[in-house]
N, C-alpha and C positions, 0 to 999 in steps of 0.2 A: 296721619293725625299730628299735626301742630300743638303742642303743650308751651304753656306760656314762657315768652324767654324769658334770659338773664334768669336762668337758672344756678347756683353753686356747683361745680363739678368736682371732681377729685379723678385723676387717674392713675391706676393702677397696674402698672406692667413689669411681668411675669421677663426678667429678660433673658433668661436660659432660651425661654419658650420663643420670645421675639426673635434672638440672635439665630435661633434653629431655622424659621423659614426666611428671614434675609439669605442667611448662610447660602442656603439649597438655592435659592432665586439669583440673585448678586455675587456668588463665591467667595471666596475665604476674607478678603481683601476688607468687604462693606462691618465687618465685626474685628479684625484682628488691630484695623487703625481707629484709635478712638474720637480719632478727629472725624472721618468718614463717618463711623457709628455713632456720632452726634448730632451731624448732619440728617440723616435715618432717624434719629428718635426727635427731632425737632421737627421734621416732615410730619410724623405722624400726630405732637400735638397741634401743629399748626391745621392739619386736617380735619383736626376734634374739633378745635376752634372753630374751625367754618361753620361745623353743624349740621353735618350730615347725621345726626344724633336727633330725636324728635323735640331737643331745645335747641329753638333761632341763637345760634350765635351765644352760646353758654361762656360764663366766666368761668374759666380754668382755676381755680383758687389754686391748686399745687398739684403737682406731679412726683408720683413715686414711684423709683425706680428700683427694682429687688434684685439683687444677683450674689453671687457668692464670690469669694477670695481663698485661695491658698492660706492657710496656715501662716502665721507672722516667719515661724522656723524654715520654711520651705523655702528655697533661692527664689522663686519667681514671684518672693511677693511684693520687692519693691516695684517691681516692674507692673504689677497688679494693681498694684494702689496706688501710682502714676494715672494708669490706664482711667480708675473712675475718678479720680481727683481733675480729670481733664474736662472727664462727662459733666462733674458735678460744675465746675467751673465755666462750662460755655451755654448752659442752660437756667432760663430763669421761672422762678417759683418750684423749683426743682431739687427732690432731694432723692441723694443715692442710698440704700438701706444694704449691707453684707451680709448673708450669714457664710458659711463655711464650706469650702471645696476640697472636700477630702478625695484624694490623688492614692491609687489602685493599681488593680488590674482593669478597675474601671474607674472611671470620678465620678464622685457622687457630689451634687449640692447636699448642705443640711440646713436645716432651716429657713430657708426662703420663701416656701410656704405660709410656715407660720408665722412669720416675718409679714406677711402680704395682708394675710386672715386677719391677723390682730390688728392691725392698721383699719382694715376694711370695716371692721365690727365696731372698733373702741371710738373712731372718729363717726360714723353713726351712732351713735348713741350721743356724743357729744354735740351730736348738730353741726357737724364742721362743713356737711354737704347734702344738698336733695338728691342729687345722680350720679353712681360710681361708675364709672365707662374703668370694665378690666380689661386688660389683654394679656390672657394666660388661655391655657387651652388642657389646665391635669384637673379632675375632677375630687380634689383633696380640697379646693374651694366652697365645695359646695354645702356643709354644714357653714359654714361662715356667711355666704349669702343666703340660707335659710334664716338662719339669727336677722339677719340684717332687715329682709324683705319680712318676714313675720312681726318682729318687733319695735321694727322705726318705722314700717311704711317706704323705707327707701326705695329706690326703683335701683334699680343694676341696668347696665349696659353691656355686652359683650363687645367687643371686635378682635376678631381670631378669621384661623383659616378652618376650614373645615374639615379638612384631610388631616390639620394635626390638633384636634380638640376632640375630647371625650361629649360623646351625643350626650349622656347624663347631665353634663356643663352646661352644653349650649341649650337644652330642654330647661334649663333654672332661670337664664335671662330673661331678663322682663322684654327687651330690645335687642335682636340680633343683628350683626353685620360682620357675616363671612367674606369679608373685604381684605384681607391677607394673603398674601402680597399686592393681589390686585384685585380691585380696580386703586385700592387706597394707592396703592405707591409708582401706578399709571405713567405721571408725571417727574417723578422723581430722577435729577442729575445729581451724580457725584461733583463735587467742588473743590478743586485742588488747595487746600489752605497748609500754608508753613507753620511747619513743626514745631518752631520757634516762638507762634504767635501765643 
C-alpha cells in the first residue's frame, strides 16, 4: 500500500543497537573508525531516502543519532568526543544526542533511551513529523510509541534485525522492515577516506 508522498520523516537510531549488528556482520573495524561508521549510517539514510518506507520518496527533515560517552573524567573521553564530532560533522540535517557510559565490570549506556523517547514523543506532539522510522531493537521504547501512536496519530516505522529486537517492539510498529543487516546493506562498500579530511 502506497500512502501519499513527501511525507515529513524523522529518524531515530538507537546506536549501541546499530553498532551491535554492523559489529557482528563487518567486524570491529565498520564502528571503531568513525569515518567508515559514517559511511554506514549515511548508507542507511540514504536507503530511507529511497523509500522502501510505504512514503514515495519521504523528506528526511532530521536525523537522530543516540549513543553514550565516557564520563568527561575518564582518559578516553577526548578521544570519544572526536569519534562523534566527526559523525556529527560529515552528515547533514543530522544531530548526535550523549548520554552516559558508565565503565565496569560491564558498561553500561544510561540514558540513551530516554534520550530517544523524549525526542520521539515531544517532537510528535509538536508536529515536527508524520512518520518516525526507529532503529532500535530494546523494548524500553515502547511506552513512548504507545504515547505517540495513541495520541498524535503518528505512524512508527521499524527497521531492525530480527534476531536482535524484542517481538514485543516489533508487534508496536505500524510498518515493519527486518532489513538489518541485510538486504538493507546488500550493496554496501567501505571507502577509504583520509583521516585528515
Amino acid at each position: 500500500m502506497i500512502i501519499s508522498p513527501s511525507k515529513r520523516v524523522m529518524v531515530f537510531i538507537d546506536g549501541g543497537y546499530l553498532k551491535k549488528i554492523l559489529k557482528e556482520e563487518f567486524g570491529d573495524r565498520i564502528v571503531d573508525d568513525p569515518l567508515i561508521f559514517f559511511q554506514a549510517l549515511n548508507y542507511l539514510i540514504s536507503r530511507i531516502q529511497d523509500g522502501f518506507s510505504p512514503y514515495a520518496h519521504p523528506e528526511i527533515v532530521r536525523t537522530y543519532y543516540y549513543d553514550a560517552i565516557v564520563l568527561p573524567s575518564d582518559e578516553k573521553y577526548n578521544e570519544q568526543e572526536k569519534y562523534f564530532k566527526i559523525i556529527q560533522q560529515k552528515l547533514t540535517s543530522f544531530e548526535v544526542k550523549l548520554g552516559r557510559l558508565i565503565r565496569g565490570k560491564e558498561t553500561k549506556q544510561k540514558g540513551v533511551d530516554v534520550l530517544l523517547s523524549i525526542d520521539l514523543t515531544v517532537k510528535a506532539f509538536l508536529n515536527h513529523y508524520d512518520l518516525a522510522v526507529i532503529v532500535a531493537g530494546d523494548d524500553d521504547f515502547l511506552d513512548a510509541i504507545k504515547v505517540v501512536k495513541d495520541l498524535t496519530g503518528k505512524k512508527i516505522e521499524g527497521v531492525y534485525s530480527k534476531k536482535n529486537t524484542s517481538e514485543r517492539l516489533i508487534e508496536s510498529f505500524d510498518y515493519r522492515y527486518p532489513v538489518l543487516p541485510y538486504p538493507l546493506y546488500d550493496k554496501f562498500k567501505i571507502v577509504e577516506l583520509d583521516q585528515r579530511s
